[in-house]
C-alpha positions in Angstrom: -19.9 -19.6 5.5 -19.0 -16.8 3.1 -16.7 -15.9 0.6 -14.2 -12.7 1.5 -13.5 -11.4 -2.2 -10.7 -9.4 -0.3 -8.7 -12.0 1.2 -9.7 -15.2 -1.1 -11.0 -17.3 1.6 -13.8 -18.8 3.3 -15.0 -17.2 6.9 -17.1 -18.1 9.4 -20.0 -15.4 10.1 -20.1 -16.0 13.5 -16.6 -15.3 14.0 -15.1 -12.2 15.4 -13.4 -11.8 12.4 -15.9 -10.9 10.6 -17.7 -9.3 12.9 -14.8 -7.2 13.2 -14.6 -6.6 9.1 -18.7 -5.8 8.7 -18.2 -3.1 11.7 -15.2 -1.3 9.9 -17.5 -1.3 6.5 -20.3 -0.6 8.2 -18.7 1.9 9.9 -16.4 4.3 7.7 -15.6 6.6 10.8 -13.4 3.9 12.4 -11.7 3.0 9.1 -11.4 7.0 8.8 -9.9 6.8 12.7 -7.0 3.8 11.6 -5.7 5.6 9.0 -5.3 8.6 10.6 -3.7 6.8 13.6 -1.6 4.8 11.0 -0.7 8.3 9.5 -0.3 9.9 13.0 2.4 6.9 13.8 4.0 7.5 10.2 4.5 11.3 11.2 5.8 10.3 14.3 8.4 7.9 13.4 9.5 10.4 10.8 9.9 13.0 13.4 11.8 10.5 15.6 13.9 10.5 12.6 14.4 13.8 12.0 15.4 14.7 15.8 17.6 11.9 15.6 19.3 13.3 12.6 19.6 16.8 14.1 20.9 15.7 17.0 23.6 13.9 15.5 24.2 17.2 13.6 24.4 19.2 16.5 26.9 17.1 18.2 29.1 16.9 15.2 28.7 20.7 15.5 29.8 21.0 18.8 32.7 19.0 18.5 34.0 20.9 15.5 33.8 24.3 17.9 35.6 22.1 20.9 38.3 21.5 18.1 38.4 24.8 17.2 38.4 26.6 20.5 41.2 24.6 21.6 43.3 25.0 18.5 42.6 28.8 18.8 43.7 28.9 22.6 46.9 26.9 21.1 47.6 29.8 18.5 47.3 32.5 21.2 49.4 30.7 23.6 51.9 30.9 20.4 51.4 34.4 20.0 51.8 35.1 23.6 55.0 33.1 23.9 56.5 34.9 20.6 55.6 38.3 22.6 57.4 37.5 25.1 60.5 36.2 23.5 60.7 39.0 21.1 60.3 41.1 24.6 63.4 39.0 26.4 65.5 39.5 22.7 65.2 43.3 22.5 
């Protein structure tokens, strides 16, 4: 049995556990790899996030130009219909 100073409790040394916690001390690379993978993940959920948010963006965008386009087609349909009731007064 030992002490883990870390986690306040009593392990096994036989157990994967802590077979599993001497090989990431032992070995700094794969602690190195995990937090870059963590990190990696991180970036990549705030990226998922961003897209997201552009997306919803864009399609506010668009629908602002549908609104537009069709209230601009209204006003020329206006214009046209003035035309050609000033042309039928004259």
């Amino acid at each position: 049995m030992k002490l883990d100073y870390f986690s306040h409790r009593v392990t096994d040394e036989k157990s994967p556990l802590h077979k599993q916690s001497s090989q990431s001390l032992a070995n700094p690379s794969v602690w190195v790899a995990k937090r870059q993978r963590n990190k990696v993940e991180k970036d990549l959920d705030i990226l998922k996030n961003r897209i997201n948010l552009l997306s919803q963006v864009e399609n506010k965008a668009q629908k602002k130009v549908k609104e537009m386009q069709q209230k601009t087609d209204k006003i020329l349909e206006l214009k046209q219909t003035v035309k050609s009731i000033k042309a039928v007064l004259k």
